[in-house]
C-alpha positions in Angstrom: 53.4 -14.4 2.6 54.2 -11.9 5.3 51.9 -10.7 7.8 50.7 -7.6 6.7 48.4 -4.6 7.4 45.7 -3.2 4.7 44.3 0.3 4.9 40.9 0.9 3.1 39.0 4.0 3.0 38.7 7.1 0.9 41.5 9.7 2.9 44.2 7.9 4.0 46.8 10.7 4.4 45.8 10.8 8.4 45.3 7.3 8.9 48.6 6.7 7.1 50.6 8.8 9.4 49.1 7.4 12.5 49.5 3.9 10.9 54.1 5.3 10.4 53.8 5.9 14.3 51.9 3.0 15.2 54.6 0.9 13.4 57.3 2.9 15.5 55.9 2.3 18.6 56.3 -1.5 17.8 59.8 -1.3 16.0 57.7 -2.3 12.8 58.8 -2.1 9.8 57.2 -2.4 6.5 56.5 -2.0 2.6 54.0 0.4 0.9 51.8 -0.8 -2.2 49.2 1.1 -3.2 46.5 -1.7 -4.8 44.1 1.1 -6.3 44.8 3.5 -8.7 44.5 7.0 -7.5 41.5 8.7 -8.5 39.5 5.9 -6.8 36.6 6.7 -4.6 38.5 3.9 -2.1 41.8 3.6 -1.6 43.2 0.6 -0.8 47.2 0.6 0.2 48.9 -3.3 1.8 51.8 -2.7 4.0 54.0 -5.9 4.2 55.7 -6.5 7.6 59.2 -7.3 7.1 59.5 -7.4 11.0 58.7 -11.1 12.6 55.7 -10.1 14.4 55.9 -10.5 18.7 54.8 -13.8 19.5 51.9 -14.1 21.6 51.2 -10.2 20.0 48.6 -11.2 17.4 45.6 -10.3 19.8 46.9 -6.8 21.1 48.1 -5.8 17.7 44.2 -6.3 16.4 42.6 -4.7 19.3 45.0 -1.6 19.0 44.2 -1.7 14.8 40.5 -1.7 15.7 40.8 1.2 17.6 42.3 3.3 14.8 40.1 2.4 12.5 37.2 3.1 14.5 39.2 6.6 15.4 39.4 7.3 12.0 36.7 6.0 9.6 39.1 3.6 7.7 39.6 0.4 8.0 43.2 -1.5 9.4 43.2 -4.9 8.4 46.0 -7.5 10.2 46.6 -10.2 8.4 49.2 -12.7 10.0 49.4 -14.5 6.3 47.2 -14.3 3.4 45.6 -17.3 1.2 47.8 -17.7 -1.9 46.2 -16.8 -5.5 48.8 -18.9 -7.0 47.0 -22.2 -5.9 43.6 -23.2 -5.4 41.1 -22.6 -2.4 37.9 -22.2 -1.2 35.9 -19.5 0.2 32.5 -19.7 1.9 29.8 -16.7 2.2 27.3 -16.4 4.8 24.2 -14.8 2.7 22.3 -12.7 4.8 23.5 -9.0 4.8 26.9 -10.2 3.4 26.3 -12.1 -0.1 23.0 -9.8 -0.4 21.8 -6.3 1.4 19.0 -7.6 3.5 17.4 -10.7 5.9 15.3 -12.6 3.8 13.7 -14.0 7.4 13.1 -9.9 7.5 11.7 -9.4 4.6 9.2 -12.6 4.8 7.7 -11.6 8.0 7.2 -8.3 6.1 4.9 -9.9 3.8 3.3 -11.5 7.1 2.8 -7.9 8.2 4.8 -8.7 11.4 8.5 -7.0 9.6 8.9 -5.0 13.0 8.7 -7.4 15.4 10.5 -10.7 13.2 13.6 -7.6 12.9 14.2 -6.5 16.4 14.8 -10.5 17.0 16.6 -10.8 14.2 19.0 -7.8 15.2 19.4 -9.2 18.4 20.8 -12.8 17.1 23.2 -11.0 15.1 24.6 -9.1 17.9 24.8 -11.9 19.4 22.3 -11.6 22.1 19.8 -14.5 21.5 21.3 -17.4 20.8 21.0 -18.3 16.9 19.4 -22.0 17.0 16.2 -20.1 19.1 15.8 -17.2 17.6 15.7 -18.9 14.2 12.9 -21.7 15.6 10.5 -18.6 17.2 11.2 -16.1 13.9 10.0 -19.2 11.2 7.1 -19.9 13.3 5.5 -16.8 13.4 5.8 -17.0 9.4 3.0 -20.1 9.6 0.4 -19.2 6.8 2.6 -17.4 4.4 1.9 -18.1 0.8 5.0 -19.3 -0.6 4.1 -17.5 -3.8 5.2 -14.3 -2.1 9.0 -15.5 -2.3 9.9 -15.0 -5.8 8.5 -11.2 -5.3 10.5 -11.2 -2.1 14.1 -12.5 -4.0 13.8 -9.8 -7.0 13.7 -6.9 -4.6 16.6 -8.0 -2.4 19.7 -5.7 -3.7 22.8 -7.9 -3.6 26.1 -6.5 -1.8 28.4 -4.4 -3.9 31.2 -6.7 -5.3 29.4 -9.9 -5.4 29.8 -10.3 -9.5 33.4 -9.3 -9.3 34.4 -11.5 -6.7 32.9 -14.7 -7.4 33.8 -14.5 -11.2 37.6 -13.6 -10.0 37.4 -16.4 -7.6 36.6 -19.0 -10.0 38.8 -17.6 -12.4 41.6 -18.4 -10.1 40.1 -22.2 -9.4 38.5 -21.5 -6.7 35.9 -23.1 -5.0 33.0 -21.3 -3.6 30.0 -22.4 -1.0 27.2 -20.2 0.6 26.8 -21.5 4.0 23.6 -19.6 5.6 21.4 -19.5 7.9 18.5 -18.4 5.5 16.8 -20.4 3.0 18.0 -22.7 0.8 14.9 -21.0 -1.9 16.9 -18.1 -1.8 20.9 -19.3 -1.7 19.8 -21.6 -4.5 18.9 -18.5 -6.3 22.1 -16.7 -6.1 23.7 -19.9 -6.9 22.5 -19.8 -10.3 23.3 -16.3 -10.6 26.9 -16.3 -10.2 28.2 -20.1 -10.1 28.9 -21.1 -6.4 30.3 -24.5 -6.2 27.8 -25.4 -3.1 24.9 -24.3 -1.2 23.9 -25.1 2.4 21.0 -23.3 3.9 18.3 -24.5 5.8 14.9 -25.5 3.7 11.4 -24.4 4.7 8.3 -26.2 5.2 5.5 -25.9 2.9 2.5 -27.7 2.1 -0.4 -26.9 0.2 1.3 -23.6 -1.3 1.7 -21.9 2.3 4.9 -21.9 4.9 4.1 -23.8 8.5 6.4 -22.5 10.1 8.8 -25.0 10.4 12.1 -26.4 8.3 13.3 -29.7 7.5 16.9 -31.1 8.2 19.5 -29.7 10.5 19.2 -25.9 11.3 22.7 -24.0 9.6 23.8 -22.3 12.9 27.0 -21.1 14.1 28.8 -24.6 14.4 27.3 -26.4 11.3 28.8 -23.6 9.3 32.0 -24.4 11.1 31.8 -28.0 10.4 30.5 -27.4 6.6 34.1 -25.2 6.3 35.9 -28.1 8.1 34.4 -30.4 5.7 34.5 -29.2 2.5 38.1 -28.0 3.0 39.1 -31.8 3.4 37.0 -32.9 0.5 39.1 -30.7 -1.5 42.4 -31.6 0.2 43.0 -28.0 1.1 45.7 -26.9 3.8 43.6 -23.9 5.9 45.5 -21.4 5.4 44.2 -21.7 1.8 40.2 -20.9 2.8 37.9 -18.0 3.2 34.8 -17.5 5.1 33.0 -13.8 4.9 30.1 -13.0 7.1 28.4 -10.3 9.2 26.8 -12.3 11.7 27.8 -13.7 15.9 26.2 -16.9 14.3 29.6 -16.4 11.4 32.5 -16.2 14.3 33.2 -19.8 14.4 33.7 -19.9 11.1 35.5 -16.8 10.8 38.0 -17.8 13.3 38.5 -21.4 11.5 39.5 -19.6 8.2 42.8 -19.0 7.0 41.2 -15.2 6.3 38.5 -14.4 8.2 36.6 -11.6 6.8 33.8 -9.6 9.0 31.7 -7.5 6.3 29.6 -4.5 7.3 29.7 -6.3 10.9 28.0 -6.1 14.0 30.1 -4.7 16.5 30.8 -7.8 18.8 31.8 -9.2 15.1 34.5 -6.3 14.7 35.9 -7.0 17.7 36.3 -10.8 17.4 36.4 -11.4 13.7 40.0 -11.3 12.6 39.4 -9.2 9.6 37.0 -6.6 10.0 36.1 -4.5 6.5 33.4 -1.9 6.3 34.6 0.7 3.4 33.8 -1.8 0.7 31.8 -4.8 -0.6 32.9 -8.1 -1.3 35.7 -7.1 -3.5 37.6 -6.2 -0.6 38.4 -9.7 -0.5 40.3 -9.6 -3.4 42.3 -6.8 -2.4 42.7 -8.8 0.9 44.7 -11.4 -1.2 46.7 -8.5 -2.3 45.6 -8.4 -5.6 45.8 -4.7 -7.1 43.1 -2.9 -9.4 44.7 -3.9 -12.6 45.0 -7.5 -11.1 41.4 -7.7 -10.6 40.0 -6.0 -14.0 42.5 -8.8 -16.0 41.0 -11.7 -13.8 37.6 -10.4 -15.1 37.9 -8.7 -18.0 
């Protein structure tokens, strides 16, 4: 497939125009599709390039997209090529604040009565700021004591991110593969697992003995290069070319993964994310990934329906 540019918002007459003049400027040219149907609250239209994109362009075309969309509210997804739904792939998910609304690390030290303060550390590592490995090892061990009990209450008032049910019932449907690769709990990932079917889960385990957390976790710690490995690897277990994976996350502990993927999709991201990630979306949920693989409205609602 072509490289190709994918607006999504919910007024794209402006953007759309600045988009025509944007493409001018380059001595683009492209094909309209409009992928939503037009009462939706979001539109989503895919412009195909037809144009052989500059070499050595890739970079300066993303930055300048970025821009825009930060101008104007809607997102400009490039896409140099785009995972194929005719053949089978695999997509992996960080969890926190991308497969579900929240930071179950967050919400335990709540329950500790230390939310505040486990938070702002947590904030920091997704900007980026603290490296990951560190800030997980001090967060956990100010959870020492916690009644495990507590996490069952924790998972049933986590609200998962809008799409989630959509996408991974699509994605299977096609014969897709599916993995959560986080840097939460495995208590939790296993959880969603058994919600909506993902083929694998790898997430770090807590501690606990004699009902209560100590603070600490057994095994290797899922950080920023395990999740890059996990991608490597499970892509060769299934004998995948790269350009037919996924990996969706939020996080600076998600750009190694991001970049490895054939689309690379930063959701609701932090803002060093946005400007590294190659695909930065933050006018839908998950579902955007679909429309990423340039599936329209119609294409979706048959894959679930």
């Amino acid at each position: 497939m072509s490289a190709s540019i994918t607006l999504i918002g919910d007024q794209l007459a402006n953007s759309e125009r600045k988009l025509y003049t944007w493409f001018a400027q380059h001595q683009l040219e492209a094909q309209k599709k409009l992928l939503t149907h037009p009462q939706a609250d979001v539109s989503v239209q895919r412009y195909d390039i037809s144009t052989p994109l500059a070499d050595g362009k890739h970079s300066q075309y993303r930055q300048e997209l970025l821009a825009l969309a930060n101008e104007t509210g809607v997102d400009h997804v490039l896409q140099v090529q785009s995972p194929s739904t005719s053949q089978t792939g695999l997509a992996v998910f960080d969890m926190d604040s991308t497969l579900i609304k929240a930071e179950v690390i967050d919400e335990l030290a709540v329950e500790m009565g230390i939310g505040a303060q486990v938070a702002a550390v947590t904030a920091s590592a997704m900007r980026g700021e603290i490296e990951f490995t560190e800030s997980f090892v001090q967060r956990l061990a100010l959870l020492e004591g916690l009644s495990s009990e507590v996490m069952d209450n924790v998972y049933q008032r986590i609200v998962h991110m809008d799409g989630i049910a959509i996408l991974m019932k699509a994605l299977h449907k096609l014969g897709w593969k599916t993995a959560i690769l986080s840097g939460g709990f495995t208590y939790f990932a296993d959880r969603l697992q058994q919600e909506y079917g993902m083929t694998h889960v790898h997430a770090n385990v807590l501690e606990i003995e004699a009902g209560r957390l100590t603070g600490k976790h057994i095994g290797p710690i899922v950080d920023a290069k395990r999740k890059q490995q996990l991608l490597a690897q499970l892509t060769e277990q299934y004998q995948l070319p790269v350009s037919q994976t996924i990996a969706c996350g939020d996080g600076a502990n998600d750009l190694l993964m991001l970049n490895a993927a054939g689309l690379g999709v930063a959701l609701h991201a932090k803002p060093l994310v946005r400007e590294q990630a190659p695909c930065p979306v933050n006018n839908l949920g998950l579902d955007a990934v679909l429309y990423l693989l340039g599936l329209s409205s119609d294409d979706i609602q048959a894959l679930v329906s």
